[in-house]
N, C-alpha and C positions, 0 to 999 in steps of 0.2 A: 526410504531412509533419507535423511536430509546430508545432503553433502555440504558441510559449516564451510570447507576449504573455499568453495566455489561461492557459499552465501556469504563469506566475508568477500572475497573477490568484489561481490558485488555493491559492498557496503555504498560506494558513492552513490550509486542510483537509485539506491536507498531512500536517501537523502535527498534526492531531486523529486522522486515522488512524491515525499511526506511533503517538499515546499510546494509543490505545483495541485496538491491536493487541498491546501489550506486554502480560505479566502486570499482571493490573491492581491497581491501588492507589485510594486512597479520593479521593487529591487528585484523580484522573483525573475523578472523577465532580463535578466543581463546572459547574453550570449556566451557569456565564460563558463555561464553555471549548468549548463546544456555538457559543453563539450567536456567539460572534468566531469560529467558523471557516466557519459557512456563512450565505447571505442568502438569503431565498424566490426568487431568480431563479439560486440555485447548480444546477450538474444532480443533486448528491446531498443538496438538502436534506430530501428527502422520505424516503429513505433513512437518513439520520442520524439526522433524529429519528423514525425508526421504532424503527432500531436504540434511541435512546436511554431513548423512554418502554419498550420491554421489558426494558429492564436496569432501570431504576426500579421495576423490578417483583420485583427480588430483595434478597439482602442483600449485605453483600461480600462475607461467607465463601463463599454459593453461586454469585457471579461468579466469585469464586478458583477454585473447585472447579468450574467449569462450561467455564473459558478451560483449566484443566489436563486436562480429559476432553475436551475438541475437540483441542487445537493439541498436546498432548503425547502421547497416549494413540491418536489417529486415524490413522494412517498417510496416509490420503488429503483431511487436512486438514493436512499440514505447512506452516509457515510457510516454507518455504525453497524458490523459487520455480523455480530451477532440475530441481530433484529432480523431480518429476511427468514430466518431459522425458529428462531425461538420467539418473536415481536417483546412480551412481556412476559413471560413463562418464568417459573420460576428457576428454571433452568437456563434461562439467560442469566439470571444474578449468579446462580453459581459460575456459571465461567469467566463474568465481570470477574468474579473476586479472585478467580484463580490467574487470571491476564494482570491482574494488579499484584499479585502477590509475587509473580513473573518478575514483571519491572520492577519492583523494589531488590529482589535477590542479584538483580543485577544492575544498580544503581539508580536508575533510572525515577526521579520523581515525578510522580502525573499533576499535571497542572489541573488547578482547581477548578472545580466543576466541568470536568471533563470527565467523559466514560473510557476504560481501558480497550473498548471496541473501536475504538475511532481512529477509518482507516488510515491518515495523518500518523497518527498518535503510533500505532502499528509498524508504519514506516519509518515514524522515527528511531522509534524502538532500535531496531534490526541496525540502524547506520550507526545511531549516538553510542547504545551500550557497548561496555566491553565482553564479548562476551565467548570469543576465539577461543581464549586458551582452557575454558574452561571444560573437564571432559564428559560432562553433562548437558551439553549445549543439544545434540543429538535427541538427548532423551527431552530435554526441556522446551525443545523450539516442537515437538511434533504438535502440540496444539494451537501455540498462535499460527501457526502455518496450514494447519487444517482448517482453521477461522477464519485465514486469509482468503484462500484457495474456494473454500465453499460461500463466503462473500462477496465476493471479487466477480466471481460469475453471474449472482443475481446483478449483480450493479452492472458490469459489465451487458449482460443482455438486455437491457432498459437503456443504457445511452445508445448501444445500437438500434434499436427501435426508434430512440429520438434524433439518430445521425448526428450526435453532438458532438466535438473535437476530445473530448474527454474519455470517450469510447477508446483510440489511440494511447492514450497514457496509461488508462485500467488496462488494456491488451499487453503492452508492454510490462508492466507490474505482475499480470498472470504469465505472460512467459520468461520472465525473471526466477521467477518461485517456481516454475515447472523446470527451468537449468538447475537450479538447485536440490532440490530431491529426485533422486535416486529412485526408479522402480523396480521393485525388488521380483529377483526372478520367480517367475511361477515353477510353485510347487513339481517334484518331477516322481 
């Protein structure tokens, strides 16, 4: 069961993932935007700033060229979280349509030509919407959370393979999502 309390807690880092997930840009890397999104008691701050002092270790241009030779170039690091599970099934479109249908009920408009699996898109999701007070959140997040959680692993074990600094940010975003649901007691 998904604890909302604890996932809005988490909203800023949220939002640090979905920017440091995107093609990256220079503004991404300002050191303010690190420390407003996690606190030494966060489950991925150790994580984060892994990830972040090894990117402080390149320039941009080899960031650019580093994020375009993992996420575009990798087949088994695709951003689109769905894919790993279903590739083209038609059962991937169903849950396209049901992740879209998600962001809209809670304001959220998808930028064009963009798929509603796009683990970004995902992340931003969770930070930007409003989506707290709603008493439905519970019931409504169990699948982009299940989409996350079962994506996040494939991609996750393919930067590990590649030792990329990316592995570090996915590790933190899965243990973000695993502080946030709740394992529900076994049956007695």
């Amino acid at each position: 069961m998904i604890n909302v309390a604890k996932l809005y807690e988490c909203k800023p880092s949220f939002g640090f993932f979905a920017q440091q997930l995107m093609y990256p840009e220079k503004l991404d890397f300002h050191p303010a935007f690190l420390e407003a999104s996690f606190d030494p008691n966060h489950p991925a701050y150790t994580y984060a700033n892994t990830f972040w002092s090894l990117m402080q270790g390149f320039s941009m241009e080899e960031i650019q060229e580093m994020y375009t030779e993992t996420f575009d170039f990798q087949k088994n690091c695709a951003l689109y979280m769905t894919y790993f599970k279903f590739e083209d099934a038609k059962e991937r479109g169903q849950m396209l349509v049901k992740l879209k249908v998600l962001y809209e009920m809670y304001g959220l408009e998808m930028p064009d030509g963009e798929l509603p699996d796009y683990l970004p898109l995902m992340c931003e999701f969770l930070y930007a919407a409003e989506w707290a007070q709603d008493p439905k959140t519970t019931e409504n997040f169990r699948m982009p959370i299940a989409i996350l959680e079962d994506g996040t692993y494939h991609l996750l074990k393919a930067l590990e393979k590649m030792e990329s600094p990316y592995f570090h940010l996915v590790k933190g975003l899965r243990e973000t999502l695993k502080a946030c649901v709740e394992q529900e007691a076994a049956a007695q």
